[in-house]
Backbone as CSV, one residue per row, in Angstrom:
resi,resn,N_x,N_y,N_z,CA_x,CA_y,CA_z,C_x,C_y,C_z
1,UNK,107.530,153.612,100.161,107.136,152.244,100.457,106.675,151.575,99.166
2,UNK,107.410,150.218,99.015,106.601,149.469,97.874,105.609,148.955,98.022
3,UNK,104.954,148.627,97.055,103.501,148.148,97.054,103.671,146.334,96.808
4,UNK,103.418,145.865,97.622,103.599,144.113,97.501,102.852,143.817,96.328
5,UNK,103.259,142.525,95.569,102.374,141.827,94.468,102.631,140.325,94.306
6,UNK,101.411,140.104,93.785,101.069,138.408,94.007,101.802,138.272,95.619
7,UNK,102.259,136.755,95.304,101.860,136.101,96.420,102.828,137.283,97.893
8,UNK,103.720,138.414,97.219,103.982,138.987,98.831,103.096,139.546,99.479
9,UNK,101.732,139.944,98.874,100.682,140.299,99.555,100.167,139.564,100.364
10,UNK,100.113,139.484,101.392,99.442,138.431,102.498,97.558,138.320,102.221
11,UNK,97.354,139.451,101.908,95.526,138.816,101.378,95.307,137.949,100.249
12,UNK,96.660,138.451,99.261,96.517,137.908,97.333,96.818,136.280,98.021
13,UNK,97.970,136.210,98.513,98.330,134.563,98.946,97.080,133.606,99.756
14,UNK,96.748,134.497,101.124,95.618,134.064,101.200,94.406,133.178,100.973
15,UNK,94.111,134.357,99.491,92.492,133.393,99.156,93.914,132.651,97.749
16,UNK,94.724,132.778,97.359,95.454,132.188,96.707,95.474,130.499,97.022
17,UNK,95.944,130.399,98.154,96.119,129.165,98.948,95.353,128.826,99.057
18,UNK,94.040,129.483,99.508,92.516,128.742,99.847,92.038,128.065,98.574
19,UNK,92.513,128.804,97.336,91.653,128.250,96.225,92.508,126.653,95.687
20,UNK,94.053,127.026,96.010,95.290,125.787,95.623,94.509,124.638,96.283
21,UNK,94.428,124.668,97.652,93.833,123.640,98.293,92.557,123.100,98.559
22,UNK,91.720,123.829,97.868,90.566,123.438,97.324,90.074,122.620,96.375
23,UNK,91.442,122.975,94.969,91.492,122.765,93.726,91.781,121.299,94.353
24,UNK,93.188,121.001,95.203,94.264,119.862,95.455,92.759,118.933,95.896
25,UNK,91.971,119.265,96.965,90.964,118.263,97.576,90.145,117.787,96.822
26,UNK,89.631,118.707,95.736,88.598,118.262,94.340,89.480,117.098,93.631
27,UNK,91.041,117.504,93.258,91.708,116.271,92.689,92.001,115.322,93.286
28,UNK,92.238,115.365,94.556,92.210,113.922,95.387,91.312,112.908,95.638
29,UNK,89.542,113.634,95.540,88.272,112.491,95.015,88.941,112.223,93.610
30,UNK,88.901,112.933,92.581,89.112,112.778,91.020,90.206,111.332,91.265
31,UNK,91.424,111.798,91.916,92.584,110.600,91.755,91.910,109.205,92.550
32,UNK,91.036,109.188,93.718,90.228,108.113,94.395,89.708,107.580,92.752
33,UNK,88.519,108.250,92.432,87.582,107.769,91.353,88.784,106.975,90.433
34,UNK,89.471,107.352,89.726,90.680,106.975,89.084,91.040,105.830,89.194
35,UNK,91.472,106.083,91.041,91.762,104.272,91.352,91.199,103.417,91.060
36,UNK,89.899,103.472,91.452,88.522,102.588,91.625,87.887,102.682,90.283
37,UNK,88.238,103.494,89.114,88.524,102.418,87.747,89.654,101.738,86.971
38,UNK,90.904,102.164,87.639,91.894,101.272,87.570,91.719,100.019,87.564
39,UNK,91.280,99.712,89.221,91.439,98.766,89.973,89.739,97.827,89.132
40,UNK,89.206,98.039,89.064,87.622,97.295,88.429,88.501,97.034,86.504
41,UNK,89.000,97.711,86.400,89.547,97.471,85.024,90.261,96.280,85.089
42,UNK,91.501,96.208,85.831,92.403,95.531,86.203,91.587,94.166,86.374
43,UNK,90.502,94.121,87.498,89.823,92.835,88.256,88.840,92.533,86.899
44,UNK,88.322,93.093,85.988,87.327,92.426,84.916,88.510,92.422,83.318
45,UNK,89.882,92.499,83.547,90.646,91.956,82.592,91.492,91.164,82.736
46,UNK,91.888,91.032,84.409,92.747,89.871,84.855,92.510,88.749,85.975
47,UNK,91.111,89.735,86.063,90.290,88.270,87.265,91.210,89.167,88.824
48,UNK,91.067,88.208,90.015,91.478,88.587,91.104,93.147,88.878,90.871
49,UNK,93.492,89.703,91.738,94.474,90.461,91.984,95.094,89.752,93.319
50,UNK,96.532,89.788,93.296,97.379,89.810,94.996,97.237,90.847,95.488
51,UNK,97.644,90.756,97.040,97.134,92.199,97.676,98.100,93.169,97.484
52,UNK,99.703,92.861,97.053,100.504,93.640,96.045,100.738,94.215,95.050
53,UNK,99.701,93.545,94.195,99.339,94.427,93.008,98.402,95.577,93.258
54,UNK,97.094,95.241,94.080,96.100,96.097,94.214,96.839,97.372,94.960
55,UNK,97.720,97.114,95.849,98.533,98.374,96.715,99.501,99.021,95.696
56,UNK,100.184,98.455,94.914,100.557,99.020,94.205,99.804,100.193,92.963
57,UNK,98.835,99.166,92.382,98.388,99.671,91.776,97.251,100.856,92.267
58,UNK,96.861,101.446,93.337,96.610,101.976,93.869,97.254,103.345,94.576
59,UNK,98.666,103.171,94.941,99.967,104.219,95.014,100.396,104.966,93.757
60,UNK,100.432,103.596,92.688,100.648,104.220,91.615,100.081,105.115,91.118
61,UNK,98.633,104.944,90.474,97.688,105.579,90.295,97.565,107.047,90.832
62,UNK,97.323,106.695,91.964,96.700,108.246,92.654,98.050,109.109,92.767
63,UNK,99.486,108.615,93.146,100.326,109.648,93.282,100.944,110.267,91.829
64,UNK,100.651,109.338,90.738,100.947,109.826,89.906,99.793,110.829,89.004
65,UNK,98.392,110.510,89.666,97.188,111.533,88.939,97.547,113.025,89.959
66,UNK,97.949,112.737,91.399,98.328,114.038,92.381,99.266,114.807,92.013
67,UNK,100.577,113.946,91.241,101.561,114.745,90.772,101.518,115.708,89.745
68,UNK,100.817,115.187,88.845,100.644,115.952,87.698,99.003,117.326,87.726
69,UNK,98.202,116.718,89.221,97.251,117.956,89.458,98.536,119.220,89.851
70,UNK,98.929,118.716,90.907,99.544,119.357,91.668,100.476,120.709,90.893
71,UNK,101.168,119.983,89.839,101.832,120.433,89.416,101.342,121.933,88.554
72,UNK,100.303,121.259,87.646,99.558,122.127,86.922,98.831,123.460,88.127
73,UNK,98.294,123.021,89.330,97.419,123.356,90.230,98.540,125.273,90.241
74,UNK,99.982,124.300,90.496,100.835,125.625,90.757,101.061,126.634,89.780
75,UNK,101.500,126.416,88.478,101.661,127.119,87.370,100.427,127.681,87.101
76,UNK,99.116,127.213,87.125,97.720,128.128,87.776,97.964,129.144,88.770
77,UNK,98.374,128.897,89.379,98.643,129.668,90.747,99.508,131.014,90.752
78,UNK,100.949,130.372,90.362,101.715,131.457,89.925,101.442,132.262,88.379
79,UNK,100.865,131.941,87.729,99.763,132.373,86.893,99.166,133.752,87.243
80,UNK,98.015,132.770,87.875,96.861,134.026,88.407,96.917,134.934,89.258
81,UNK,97.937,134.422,90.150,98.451,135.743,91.262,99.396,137.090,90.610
82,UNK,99.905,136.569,89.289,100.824,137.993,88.804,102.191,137.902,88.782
83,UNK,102.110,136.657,89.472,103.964,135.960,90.504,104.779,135.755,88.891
84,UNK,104.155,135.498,87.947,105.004,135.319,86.856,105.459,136.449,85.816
85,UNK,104.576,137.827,85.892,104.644,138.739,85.489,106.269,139.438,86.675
86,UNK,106.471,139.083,87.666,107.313,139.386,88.415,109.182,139.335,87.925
87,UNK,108.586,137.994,87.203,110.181,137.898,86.712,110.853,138.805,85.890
88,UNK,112.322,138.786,85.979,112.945,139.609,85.266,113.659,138.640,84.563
89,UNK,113.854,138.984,83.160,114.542,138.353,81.959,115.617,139.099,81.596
90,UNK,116.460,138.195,82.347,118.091,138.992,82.134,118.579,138.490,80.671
91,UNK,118.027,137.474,79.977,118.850,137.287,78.432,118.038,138.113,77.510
92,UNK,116.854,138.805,78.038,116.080,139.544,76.783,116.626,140.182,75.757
93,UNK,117.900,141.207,76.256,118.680,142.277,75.330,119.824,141.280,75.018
94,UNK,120.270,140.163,75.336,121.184,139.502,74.405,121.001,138.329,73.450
95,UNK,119.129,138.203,73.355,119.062,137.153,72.481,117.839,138.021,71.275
96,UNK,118.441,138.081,70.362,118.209,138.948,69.572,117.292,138.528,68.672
97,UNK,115.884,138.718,67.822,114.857,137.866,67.669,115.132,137.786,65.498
98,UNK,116.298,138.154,65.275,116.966,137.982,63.885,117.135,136.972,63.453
99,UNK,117.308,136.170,64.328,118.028,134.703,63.818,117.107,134.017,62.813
């Protein structure tokens, strides 16, 4: 029998996930706060706003501060669980470190 690692272990994934979505909820106040100096930046350099800009600028903001938690959140993830130590490097023996 093999021995599971990173995330095929059902306990490692687990508190794995618990910590991803912990991390994700801490960055989702962080991306709020974000907005709400966006948006005060925006209103004390351009005066009042349409309610299209503020929605926009508000979507913008936060999905693009979520995308880039998110992103990082995972490569943490597959990181710390071992999941990257997993791979196998099939060009290792044909790229030769001479060049």
């Amino acid at each position: 029998m093999t021995h599971r690692q990173g995330l095929d272990d059902p306990q490692v994934a687990q508190v794995a996930w618990r910590r991803f979505r912990r991390i994700m909820g801490w960055m989702a106040l962080g991306g709020a706060l974000c907005v709400g100096a966006a948006l005060l930046f925006l209103h004390w350099w351009a005066g009042p706003m349409p309610i299209h800009m503020v929605i926009a600028t508000i979507l913008g903001v936060w999905l693009t501060f979520m995308l880039g938690t998110g992103l990082m959140a995972l490569a943490f993830l597959s990181s710390g669980t071992g999941h990257d130590e997993q791979v196998i490097d099939r060009m290792k023996d044909e790229v030769s470190s001479d060049d």
